[in-house]
MDTraj code that builds the backbone (N, CA, C; nanometers):
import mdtraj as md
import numpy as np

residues = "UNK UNK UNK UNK UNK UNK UNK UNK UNK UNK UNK UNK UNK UNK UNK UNK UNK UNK UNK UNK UNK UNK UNK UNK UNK UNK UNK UNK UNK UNK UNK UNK UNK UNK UNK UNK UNK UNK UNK UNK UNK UNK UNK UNK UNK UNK UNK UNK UNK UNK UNK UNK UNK UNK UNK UNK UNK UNK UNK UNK UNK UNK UNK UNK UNK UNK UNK UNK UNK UNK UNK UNK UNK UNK UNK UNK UNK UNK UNK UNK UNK UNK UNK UNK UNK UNK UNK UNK UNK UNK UNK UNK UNK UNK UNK UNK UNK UNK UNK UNK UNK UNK UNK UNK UNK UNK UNK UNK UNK UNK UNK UNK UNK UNK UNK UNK UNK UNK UNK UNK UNK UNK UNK UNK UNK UNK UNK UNK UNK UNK UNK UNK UNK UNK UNK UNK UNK UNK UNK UNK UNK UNK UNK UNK UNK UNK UNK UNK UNK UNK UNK".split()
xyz = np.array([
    [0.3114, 1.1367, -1.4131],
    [0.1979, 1.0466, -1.4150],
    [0.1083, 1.0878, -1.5321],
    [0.0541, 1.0061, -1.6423],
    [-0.0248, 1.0164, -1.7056],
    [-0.1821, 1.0524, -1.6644],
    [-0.2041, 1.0975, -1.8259],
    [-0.4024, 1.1237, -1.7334],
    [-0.4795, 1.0208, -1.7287],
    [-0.4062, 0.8998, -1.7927],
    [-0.5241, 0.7740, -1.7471],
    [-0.4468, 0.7186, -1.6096],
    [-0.3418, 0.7715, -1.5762],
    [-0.3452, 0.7088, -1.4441],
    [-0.3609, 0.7505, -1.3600],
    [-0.4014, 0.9208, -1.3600],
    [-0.4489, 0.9710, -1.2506],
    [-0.5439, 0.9527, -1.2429],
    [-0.6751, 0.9203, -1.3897],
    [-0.7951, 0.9347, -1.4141],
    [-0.8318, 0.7599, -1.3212],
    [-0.7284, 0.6493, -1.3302],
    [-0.7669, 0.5431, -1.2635],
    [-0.7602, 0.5550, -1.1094],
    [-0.6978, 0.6085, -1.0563],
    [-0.6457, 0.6762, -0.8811],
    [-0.7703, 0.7355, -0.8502],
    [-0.8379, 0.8252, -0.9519],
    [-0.8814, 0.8902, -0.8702],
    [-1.0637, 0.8211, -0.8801],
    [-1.0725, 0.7407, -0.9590],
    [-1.2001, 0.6370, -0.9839],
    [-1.1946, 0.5233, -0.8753],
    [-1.0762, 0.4755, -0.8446],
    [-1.0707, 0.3938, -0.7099],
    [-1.1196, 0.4911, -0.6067],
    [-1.0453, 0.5843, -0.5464],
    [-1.0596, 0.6501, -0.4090],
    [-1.2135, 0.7031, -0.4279],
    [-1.2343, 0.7452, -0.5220],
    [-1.4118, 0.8436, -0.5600],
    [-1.4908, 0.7005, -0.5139],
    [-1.4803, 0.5611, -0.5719],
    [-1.5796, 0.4437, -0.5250],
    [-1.5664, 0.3924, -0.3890],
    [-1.3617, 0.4279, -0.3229],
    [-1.4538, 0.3475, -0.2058],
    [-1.4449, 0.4695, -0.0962],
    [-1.4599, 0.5858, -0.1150],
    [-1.4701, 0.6608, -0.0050],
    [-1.6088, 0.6762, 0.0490],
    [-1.7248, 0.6456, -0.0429],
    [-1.8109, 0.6460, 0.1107],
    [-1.8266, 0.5741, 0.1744],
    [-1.7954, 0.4358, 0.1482],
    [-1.7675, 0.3374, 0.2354],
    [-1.6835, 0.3540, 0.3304],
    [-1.5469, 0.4153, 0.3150],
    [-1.4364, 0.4325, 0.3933],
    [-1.4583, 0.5335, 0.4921],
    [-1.5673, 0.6578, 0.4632],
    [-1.5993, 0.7576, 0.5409],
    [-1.6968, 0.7117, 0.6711],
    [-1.7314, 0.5427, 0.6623],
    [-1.8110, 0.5122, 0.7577],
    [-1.7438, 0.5458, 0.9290],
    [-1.6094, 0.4829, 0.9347],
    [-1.5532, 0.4673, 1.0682],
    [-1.3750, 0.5483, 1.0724],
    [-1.3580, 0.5663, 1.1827],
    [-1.2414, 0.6403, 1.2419],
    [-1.1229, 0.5852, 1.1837],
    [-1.0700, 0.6651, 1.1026],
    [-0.9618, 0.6058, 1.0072],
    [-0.8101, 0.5974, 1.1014],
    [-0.7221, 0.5468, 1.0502],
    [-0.5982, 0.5278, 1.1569],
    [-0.5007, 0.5682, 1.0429],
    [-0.3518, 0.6225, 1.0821],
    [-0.2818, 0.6711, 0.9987],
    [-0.1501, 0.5815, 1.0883],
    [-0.1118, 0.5709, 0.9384],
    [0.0507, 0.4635, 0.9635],
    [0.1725, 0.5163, 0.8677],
    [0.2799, 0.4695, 0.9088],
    [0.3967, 0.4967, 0.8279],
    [0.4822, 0.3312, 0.8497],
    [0.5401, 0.3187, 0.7365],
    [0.5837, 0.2051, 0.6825],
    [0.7552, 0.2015, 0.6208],
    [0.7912, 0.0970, 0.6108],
    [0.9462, 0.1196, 0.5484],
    [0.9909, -0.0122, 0.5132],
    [1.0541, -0.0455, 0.4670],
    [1.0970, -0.2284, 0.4005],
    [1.1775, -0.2070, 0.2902],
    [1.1296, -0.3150, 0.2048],
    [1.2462, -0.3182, 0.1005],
    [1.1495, -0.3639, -0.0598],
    [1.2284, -0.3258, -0.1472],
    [1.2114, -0.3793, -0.3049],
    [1.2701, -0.4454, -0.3214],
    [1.2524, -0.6121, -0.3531],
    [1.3365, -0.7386, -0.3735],
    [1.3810, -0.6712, -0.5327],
    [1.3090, -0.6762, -0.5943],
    [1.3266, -0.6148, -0.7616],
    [1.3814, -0.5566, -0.7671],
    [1.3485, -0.4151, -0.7464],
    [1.4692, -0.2490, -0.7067],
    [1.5955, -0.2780, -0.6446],
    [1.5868, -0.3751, -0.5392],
    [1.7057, -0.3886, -0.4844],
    [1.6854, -0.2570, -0.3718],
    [1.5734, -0.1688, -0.3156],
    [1.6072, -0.0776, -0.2338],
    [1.5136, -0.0553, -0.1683],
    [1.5150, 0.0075, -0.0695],
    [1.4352, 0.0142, 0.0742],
    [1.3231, 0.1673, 0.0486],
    [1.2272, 0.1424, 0.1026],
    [1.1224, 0.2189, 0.0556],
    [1.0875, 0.2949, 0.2185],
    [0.9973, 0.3958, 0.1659],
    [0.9545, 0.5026, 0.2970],
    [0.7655, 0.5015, 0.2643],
    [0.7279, 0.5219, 0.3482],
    [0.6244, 0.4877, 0.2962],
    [0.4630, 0.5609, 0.3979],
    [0.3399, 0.5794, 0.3268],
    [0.2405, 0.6362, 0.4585],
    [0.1121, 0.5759, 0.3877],
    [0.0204, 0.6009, 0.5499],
    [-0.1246, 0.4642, 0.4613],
    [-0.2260, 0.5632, 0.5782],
    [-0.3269, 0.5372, 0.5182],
    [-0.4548, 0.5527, 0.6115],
    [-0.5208, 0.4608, 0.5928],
    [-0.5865, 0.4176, 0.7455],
    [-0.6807, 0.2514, 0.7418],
    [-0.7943, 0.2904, 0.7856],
    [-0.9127, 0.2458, 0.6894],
    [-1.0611, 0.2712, 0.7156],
    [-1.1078, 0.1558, 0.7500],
    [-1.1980, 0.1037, 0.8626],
    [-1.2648, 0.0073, 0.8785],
    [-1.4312, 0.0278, 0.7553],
    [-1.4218, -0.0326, 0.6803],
    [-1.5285, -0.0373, 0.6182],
    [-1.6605, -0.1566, 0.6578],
    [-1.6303, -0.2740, 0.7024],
    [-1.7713, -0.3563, 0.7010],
    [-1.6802, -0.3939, 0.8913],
    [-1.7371, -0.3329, 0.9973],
    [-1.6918, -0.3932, 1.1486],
    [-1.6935, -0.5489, 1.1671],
    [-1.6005, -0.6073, 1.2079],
    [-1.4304, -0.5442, 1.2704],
    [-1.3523, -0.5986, 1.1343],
    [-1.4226, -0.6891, 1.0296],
    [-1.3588, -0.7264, 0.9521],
    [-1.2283, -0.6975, 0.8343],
    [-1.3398, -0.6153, 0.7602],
    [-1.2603, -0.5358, 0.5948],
    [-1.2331, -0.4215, 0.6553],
    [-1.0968, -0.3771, 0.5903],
    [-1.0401, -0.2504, 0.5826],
    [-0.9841, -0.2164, 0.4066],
    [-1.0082, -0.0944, 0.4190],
    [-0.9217, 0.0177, 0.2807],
    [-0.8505, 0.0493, 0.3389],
    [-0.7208, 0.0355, 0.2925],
    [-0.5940, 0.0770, 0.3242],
    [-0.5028, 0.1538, 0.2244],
    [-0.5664, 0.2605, 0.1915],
    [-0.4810, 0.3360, 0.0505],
    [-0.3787, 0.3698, 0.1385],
    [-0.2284, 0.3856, 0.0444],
    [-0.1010, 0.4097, 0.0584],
    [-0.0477, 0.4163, -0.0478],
    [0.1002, 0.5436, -0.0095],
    [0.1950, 0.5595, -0.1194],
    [0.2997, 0.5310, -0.0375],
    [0.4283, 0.4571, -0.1469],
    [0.5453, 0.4305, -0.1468],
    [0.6518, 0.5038, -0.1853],
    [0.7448, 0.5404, -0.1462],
    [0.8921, 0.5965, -0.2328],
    [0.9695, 0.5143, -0.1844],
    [1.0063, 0.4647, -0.2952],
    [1.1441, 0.3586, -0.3400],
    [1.2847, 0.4103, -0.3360],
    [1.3384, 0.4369, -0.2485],
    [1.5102, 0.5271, -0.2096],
    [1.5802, 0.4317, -0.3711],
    [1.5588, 0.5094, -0.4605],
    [1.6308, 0.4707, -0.5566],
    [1.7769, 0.5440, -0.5481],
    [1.8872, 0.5410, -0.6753],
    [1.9597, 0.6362, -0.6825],
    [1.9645, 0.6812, -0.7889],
    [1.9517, 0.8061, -0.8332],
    [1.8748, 0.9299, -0.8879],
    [1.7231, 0.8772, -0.9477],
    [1.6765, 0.9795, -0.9831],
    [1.5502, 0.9875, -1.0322],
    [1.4433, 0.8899, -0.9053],
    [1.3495, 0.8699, -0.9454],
    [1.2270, 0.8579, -0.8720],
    [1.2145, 0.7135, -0.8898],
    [1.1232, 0.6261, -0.8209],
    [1.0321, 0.5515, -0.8056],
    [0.9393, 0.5308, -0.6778],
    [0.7864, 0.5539, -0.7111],
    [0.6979, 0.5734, -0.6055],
    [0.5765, 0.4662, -0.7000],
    [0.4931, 0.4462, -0.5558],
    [0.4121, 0.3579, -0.6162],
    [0.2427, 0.3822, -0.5404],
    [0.1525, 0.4024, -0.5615],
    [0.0104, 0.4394, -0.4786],
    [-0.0742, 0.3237, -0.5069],
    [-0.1038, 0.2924, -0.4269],
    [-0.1918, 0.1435, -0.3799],
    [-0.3417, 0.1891, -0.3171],
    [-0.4562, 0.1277, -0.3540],
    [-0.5615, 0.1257, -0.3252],
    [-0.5957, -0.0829, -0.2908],
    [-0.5319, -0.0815, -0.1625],
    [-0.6076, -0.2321, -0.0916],
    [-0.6850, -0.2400, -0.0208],
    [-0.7254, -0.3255, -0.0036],
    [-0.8679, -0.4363, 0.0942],
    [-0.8102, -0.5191, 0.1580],
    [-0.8151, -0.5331, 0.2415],
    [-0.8546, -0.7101, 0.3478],
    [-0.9236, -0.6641, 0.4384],
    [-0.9126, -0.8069, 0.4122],
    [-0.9811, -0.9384, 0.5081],
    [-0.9061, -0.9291, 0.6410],
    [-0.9497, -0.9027, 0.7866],
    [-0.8771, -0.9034, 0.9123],
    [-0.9523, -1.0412, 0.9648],
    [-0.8369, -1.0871, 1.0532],
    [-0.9295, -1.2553, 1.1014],
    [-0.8096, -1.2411, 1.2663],
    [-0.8897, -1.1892, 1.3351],
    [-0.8818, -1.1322, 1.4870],
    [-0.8760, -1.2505, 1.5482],
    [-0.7728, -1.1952, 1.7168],
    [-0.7570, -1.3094, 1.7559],
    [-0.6589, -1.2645, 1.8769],
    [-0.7267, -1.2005, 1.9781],
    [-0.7194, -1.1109, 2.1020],
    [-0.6781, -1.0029, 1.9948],
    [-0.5863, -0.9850, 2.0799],
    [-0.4807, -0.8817, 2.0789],
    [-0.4350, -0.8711, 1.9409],
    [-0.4133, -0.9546, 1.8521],
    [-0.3276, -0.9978, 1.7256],
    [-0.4808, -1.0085, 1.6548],
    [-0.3795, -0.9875, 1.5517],
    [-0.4316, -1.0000, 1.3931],
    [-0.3954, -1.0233, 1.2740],
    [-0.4211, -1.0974, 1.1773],
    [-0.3822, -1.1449, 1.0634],
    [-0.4924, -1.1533, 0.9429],
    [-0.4512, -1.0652, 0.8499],
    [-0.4832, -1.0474, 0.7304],
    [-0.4042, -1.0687, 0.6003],
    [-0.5732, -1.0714, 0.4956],
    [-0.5078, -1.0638, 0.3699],
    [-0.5871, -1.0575, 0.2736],
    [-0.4848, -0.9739, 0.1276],
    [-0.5556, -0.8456, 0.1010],
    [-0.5201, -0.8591, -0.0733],
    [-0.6013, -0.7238, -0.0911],
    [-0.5404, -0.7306, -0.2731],
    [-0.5806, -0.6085, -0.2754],
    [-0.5422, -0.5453, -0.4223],
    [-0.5862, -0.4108, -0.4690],
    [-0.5027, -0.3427, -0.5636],
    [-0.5149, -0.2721, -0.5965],
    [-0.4861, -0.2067, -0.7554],
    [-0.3691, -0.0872, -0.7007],
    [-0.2494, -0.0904, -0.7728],
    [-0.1456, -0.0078, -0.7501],
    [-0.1361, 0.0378, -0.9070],
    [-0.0895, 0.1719, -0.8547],
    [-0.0290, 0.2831, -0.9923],
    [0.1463, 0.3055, -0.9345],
    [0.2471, 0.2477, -1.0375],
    [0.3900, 0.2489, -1.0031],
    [0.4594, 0.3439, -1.1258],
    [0.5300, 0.4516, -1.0326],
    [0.6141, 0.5394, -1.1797],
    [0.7132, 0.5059, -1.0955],
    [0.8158, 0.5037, -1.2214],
    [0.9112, 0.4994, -1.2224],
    [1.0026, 0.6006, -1.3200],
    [1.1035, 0.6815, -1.2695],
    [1.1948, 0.7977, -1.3368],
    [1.3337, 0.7722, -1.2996],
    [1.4062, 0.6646, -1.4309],
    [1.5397, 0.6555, -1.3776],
    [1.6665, 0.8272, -1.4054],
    [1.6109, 0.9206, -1.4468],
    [1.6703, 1.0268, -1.4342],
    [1.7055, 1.0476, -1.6293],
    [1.8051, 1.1616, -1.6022],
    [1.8801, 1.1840, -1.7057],
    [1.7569, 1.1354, -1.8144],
    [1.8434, 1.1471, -1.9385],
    [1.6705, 1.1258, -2.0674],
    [1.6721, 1.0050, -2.0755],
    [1.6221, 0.9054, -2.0124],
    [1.5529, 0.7905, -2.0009],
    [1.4044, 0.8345, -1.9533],
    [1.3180, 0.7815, -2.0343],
    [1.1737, 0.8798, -1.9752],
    [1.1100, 0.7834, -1.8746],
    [1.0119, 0.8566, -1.8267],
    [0.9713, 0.7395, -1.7317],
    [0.8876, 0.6765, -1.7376],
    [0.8304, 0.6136, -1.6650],
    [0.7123, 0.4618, -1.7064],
    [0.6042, 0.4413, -1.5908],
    [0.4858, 0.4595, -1.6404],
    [0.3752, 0.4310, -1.4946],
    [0.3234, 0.2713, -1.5628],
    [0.2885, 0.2334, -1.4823],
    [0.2687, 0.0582, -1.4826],
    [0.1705, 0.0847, -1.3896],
    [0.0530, -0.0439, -1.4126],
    [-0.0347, -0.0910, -1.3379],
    [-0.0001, -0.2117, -1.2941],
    [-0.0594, -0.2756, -1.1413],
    [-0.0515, -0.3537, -1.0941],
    [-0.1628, -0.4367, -0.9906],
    [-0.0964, -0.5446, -0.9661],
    [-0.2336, -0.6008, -0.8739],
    [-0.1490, -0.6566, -0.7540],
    [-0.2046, -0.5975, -0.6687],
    [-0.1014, -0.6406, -0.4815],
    [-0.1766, -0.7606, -0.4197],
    [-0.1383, -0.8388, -0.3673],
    [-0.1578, -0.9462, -0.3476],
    [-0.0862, -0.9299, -0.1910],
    [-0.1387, -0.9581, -0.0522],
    [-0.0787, -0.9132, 0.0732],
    [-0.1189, -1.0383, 0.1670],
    [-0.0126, -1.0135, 0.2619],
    [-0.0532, -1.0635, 0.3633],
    [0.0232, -1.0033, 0.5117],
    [-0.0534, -0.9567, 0.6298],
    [0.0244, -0.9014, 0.7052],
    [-0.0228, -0.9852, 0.8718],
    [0.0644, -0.9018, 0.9647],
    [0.0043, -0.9414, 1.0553],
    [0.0630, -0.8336, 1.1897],
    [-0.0338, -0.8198, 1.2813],
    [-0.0213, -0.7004, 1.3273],
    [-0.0533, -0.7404, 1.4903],
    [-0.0116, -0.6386, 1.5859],
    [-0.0838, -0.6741, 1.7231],
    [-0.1213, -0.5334, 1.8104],
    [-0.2080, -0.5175, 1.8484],
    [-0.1911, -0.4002, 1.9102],
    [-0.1635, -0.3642, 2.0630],
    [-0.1132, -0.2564, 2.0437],
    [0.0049, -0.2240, 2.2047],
    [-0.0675, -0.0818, 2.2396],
    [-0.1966, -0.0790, 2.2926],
    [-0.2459, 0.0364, 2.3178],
    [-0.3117, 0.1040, 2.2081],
    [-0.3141, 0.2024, 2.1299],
    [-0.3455, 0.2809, 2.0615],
    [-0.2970, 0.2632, 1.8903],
    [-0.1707, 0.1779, 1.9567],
    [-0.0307, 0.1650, 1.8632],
    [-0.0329, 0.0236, 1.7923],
    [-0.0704, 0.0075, 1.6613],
    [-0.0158, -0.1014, 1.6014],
    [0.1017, -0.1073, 1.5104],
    [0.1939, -0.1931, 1.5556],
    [0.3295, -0.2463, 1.4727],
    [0.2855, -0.3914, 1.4060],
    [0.3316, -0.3621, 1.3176],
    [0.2407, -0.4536, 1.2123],
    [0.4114, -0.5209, 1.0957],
    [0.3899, -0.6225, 1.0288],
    [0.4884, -0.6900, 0.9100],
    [0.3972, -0.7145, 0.8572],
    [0.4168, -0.7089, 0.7006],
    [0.3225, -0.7315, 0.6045],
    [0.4404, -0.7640, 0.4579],
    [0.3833, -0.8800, 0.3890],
    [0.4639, -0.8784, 0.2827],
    [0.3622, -0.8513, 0.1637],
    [0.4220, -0.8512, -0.0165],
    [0.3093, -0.7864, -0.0954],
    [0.3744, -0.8096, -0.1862],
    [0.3193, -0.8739, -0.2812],
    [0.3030, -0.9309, -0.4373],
    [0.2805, -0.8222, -0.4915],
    [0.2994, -0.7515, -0.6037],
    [0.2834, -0.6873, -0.7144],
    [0.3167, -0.7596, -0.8266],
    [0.1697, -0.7500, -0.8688],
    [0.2129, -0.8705, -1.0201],
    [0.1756, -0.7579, -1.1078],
    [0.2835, -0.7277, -1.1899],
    [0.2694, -0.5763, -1.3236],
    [0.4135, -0.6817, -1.3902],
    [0.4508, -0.6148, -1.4940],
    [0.5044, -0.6396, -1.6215],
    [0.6393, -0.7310, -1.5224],
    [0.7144, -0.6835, -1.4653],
    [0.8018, -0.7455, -1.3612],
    [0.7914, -0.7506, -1.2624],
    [0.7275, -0.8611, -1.1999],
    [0.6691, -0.8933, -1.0749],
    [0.7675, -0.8446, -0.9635],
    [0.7113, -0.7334, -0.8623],
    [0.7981, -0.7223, -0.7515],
    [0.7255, -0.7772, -0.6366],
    [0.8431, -0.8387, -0.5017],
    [0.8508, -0.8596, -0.3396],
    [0.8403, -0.7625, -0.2858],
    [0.7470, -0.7553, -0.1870],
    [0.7852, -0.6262, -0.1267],
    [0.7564, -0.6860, 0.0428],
    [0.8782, -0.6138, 0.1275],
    [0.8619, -0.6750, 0.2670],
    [0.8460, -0.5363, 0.3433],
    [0.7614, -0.5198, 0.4141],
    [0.8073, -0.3971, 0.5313],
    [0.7280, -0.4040, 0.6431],
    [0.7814, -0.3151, 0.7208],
    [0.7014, -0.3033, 0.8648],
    [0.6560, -0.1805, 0.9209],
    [0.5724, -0.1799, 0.9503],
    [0.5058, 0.0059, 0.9678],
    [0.4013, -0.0285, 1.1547],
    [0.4219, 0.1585, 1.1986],
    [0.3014, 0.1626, 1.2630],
    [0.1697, 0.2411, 1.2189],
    [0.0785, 0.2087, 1.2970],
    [-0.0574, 0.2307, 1.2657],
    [-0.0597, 0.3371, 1.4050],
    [-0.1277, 0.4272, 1.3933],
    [-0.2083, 0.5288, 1.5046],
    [-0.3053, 0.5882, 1.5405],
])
top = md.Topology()
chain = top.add_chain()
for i, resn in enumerate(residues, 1):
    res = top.add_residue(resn, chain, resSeq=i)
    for name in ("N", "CA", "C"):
        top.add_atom(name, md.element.get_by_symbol(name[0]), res)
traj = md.Trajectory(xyz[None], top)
């Protein structure tokens, strides 16, 4: 990772963490697929309620099960939640940092991006199982589909 892209990571999380430090954050793990990559990703998020019951920050990183070398991707999103008992449906945007290391001396490449989301979730106790799909519009626009819980 370059120093302007750590220097951009770490200017997102520095602006919205005192906001995010308001309420009881929830921790999730995630998994789906790269329409682009062609491969299935692993994935972890923490969710801050920032403005009640509405907006949430939802920073998360991705690893892309490539074969050899790397691709991971760190996302700083927002939404919009629009409640409705039990269920919920949102949608969201926010700024992703994507490297990519296809191995061997091919060097690698960090790209910026803009996520574009929409998910929808229900909760089962404590426990949300949630589908969410996600636009990344950067130099080659990727799909991204997955499904994660929240805790």
């Amino acid at each position: 990772m370059t120093t302007t892209s750590r220097l951009a990571l770490a200017a997102v999380i520095l602006l919205a963490m005192p906001a995010a430090t308001q309420a009881e954050p929830r921790f999730g793990v995630r998994f789906g697929y790269y329409t682009e990559a062609e491969d299935p990703f692993l994935g972890a998020e923490m969710l801050f309620r920032i403005i009640p019951p509405e907006i949430y920050f939802n920073p998360n990183v991705e690893a892309v099960l490539v074969d050899g070398g790397h691709y991971f991707t760190i996302n700083a999103d927002f939404h919009y939640d629009f409640l409705s008992g039990r269920r919920t449906f949102w949608l969201g945007t926010g700024l992703a940092i994507l490297n990519t290391d296809p191995g061997g001396s091919a060097d690698s490449d960090t790209d910026f991006g803009l996520n574009l989301l929409a998910g929808i979730g229900t909760r089962r106790g404590r426990v949300i199982p949630y589908a969410q799909a996600k636009l990344i519009l950067k130099s080659d626009t990727e799909f991204v589909i997955g499904v994660g819980l929240r805790f």
